[in-house]
C-alpha positions, 0 to 999 in steps of 0.5 A: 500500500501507498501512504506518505510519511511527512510529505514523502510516499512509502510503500508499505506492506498491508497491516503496517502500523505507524511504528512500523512507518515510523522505523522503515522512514526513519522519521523523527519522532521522540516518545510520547509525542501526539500523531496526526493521520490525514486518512486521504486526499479526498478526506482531507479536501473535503474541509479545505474551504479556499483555493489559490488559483496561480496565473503569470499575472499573479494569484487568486484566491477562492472561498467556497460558499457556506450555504448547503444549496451550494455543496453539489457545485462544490463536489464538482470543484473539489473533483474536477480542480485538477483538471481545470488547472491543466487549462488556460484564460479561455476570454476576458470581458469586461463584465468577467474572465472564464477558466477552462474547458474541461467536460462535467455531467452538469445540465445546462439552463438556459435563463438568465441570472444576476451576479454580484461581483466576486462571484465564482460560477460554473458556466456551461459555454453553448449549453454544451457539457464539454465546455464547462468553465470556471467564470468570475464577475468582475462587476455586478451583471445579468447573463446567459451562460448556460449555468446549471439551476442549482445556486446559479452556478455559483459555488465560491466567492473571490477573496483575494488577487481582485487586481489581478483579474483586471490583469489578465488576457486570453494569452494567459494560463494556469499555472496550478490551483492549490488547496489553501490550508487552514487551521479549521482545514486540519482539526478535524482529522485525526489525532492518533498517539497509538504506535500500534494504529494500523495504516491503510492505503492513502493515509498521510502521517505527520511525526514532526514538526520542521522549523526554518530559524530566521536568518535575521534574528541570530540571537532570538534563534538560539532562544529557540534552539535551548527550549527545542534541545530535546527535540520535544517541546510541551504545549504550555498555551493553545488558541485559534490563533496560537500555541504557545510555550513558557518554558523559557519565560523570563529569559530576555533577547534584544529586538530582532526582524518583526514582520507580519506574523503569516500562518506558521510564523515562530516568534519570540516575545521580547518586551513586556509581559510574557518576555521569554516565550514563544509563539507559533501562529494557526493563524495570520497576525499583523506586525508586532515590535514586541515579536522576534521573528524567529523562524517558519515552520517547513513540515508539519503544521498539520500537528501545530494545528491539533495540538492542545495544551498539555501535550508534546509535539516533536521539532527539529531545525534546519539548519541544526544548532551549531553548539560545540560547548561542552565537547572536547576539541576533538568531539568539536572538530568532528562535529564542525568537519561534518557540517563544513565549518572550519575550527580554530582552536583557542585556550588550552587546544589538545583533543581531550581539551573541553570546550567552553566558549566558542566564537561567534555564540549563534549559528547564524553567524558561524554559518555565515562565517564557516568558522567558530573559535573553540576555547578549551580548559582542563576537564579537572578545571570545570566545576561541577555543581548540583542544583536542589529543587527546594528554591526553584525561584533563586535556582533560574535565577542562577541559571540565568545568570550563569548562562546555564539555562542556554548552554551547556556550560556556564560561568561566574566572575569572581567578585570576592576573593581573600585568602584564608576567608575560606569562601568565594563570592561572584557577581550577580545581576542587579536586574535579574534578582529582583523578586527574590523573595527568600526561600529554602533558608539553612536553619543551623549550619552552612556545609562546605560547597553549598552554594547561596544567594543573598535574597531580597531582605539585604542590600546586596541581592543577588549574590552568589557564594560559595564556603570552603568550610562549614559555617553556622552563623553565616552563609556563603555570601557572608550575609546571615542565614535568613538572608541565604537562599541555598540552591546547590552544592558544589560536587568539584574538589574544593581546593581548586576554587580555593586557588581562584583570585578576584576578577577570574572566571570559573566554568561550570556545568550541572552534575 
């Protein structure tokens, strides 16, 4: 049997499941992800409700009528639009133009009728079957085209390329008809989350969502790229317009391309409430200042359009994030080499060297500039940190800060450092630490490593420290224990930070 996997046909053998369509294609797919079967061409057209007729002079786009008295016509359009694309402007006048000939088992009138303008309707030229033509009014009119009784012929309306029915000659020819795809055109068909689903012939599956990054917004693409890093993104909004996901809401990027929001825009909020999360349109929205332009959905709206709030759907990128922090140089050189990109190694540039800086950050720029820098460390200088779960407000913000919730490896400038004071204090960000309230304060004693923030009761929030050994008056910070927020511990042997001096940089990377 034939079906088609993601836009691809495949043949498959009769009883073939979607897991067994999944494996032979190779298709992205990450567990517990929703599905969405379209059962046929003919089932998924019958609620297309626009049609987009392609001409040299430009486009026009059809609406089919809504009344019921309408719906023969309707059939006929739907199973015969094929054909009348294979045809040409066969006249122009100035009351209309006329699409075809191709045959149908219409039955001719001979009456007059009135039409309106942008009226789209079935005409029957010299009352003959063979010479049925799609006609649209340019203006309103009465006349004798031989149109079945049924509505006057008139299936659709004219909704869009008005201009370009003025532009139009008999020299002219179609150049396709397309179905115009809307949300309302897919939610009706089937959500399917059973691997064990058995296809049958015709059937179209859809497993991923595929998204073009905008080329013109680097820095709000990698927003994109930390919350897709799995591969798997949950719905955390979903409307007629929209689906929307939080999970990076907080997390600020300068104003990038703003342009009209088109059905399967992605954008990134970058001002004012909601700053951080990310939208991916059902629907045409106009230009906002406020929306980051982050990139386009290639493959896939057909899950876009099902999915609800609470569920999974899986996405990849095309180009794929170029991200070599955390590999060794080596791991990096492969990884580049097999995307065309030249590495220029810095810092300490052995192959077992882990990388923890590259240059430029977004992908947009390495690929345009076919080069990234590399900066690699000592494995044995990477702190490894342990984040609790007891104080999720001051733990993002330590994410935040540290760079940890978009890479893989962070880092902290050393802000306080006094030999023999056994602890360590780093900058923090004046911005980011407002609102931390306290929360998951020690009692008695501070341990050594336990890593605290300095929350909002004292004057210096949004420190962040570090004890080289236990302490039960004050916390890493040197502020008292109500005024710690305790968020993690350090795993790395301590003496190396004991070695660190004011103004250095320290990498890390969570357990």
């Amino acid at each position: 049997m034939l079906v088609k996997v993601n836009g691809e046909d495949i043949k498959l053998p009769e009883g073939s499941t979607i897991e067994d369509a999944i494996n032979i294609t190779k298709a992205p797919y990450c567990t517990g992800s929703i599905l969405s079967i379209i059962k046929g061409k003919k089932d998924f057209e019958k609620n297309i409700n626009k049609f987009k007729i392609k001409t040299p002079k430009g486009s026009i786009i059809i609406e089919m009528l809504s009344d019921e008295i309408a719906n023969p016509l309707i059939d006929i359009w739907k199973n015969s639009y094929l054909e009348f694309a294979k045809t040409t402007i066969r006249w122009t006048t100035s009351n209309e133009i006329a699409i075809g000939p191709i045959y149908t088992d219409l039955e001719p009138s001979m009456e007059e009728f009135k039409y309106h303008q942008g009226d789209v309707f079935l005409s029957l030229s010299g009352f003959s079957k063979e010479s049925t033509h799609v006609l649209i009014a340019k203006e309103d009119h009465n006349g004798v085209y031989g149109a079945p009784n049924i509505n006057k012929g008139v299936f659709a309306r004219i909704v869009g390329g008005r201009r370009t029915l003025n532009l139009l000659t008999d020299d002219d020819n179609i150049l396709a008809i397309e179905p115009v795809v809307e949300r309302q055109s897919v939610v009706e068909t089937a959500a399917i989350s059973d691997l064990n689903t058995i296809l049958e012939n015709g059937n179209q599956l859809f497993t991923y969502v595929l998204i073009e990054p905008n080329k013109k917004s680097p820095q709000s693409v990698e927003h994109m790229f930390s919350l897709m890093e799995d591969d798997k993104l949950r719905i955390d909004y979903d409307s007629n317009s929209f689906i929307g996901f939080y999970n990076m809401q907080g997390l600020s990027k300068p104003a990038e391309e703003a342009i009209p929001r088109k059905r399967g825009t992605v954008t990134l909020r970058n001002d004012g409430v909601g700053v951080g999360k990310v939208y991916i349109y059902r629907e045409d929205r106009v230009q906002s200042p406020a929306h980051t332009v982050i990139g386009f959905i290639k493959k896939g709206m057909e899950l876009v359009d099902i999915a609800k709030s609470g569920e999974f759907i899986t996405v990849k990128s095309d180009p794929e994030r170029i991200m070599t922090i955390n590999m060794t140089q080596k791991e990096a050189n492969d990884f580049l080499s097999l995307r065309g990109v030249k590495q220029e190694r810095t810092g300490l540039d052995n192959d077992d060297a882990i990388v923890v800086f590259q240059e430029p950050l977004t992908t947009i720029d390495i690929l345009e500039n076919n080069a990234v820098k590399t900066k690699g460390i000592n494995i044995d200088d990477l702190v490894i940190v342990e984040m609790l779960n007891e104080a999720p407000r001051s733990t993002w913000y330590f994410k935040k800060v540290t760079d940890l919730v978009e890479k893989p490896i962070g880092h902290l400038k050393v802000h306080f450092a006094v030999p023999g004071m056994k602890l360590l204090i780093f900058e923090g960000d004046n911005k980011e630490s407002k609102g931390l309230i306290p929360e998951n304060t020690p009692e008695r004693v501070i341990s050594a490593g336990t890593i605290g923030i300095t929350n909002m009761s004292r004057k210096n929030v949004g420190l962040i420290g570090v004890r080289f050994e236990d302490n039960s008056e004050f916390g890493p910070t040197a502020e008292p224990l109500n005024a710690t927020n305790i968020i993690g511990k350090i795993d790395t042997d301590l003496k190396l930070l004991e070695k660190i001096k004011e103004g250095d940089l320290i990498y890390l990377r969570e357990a």
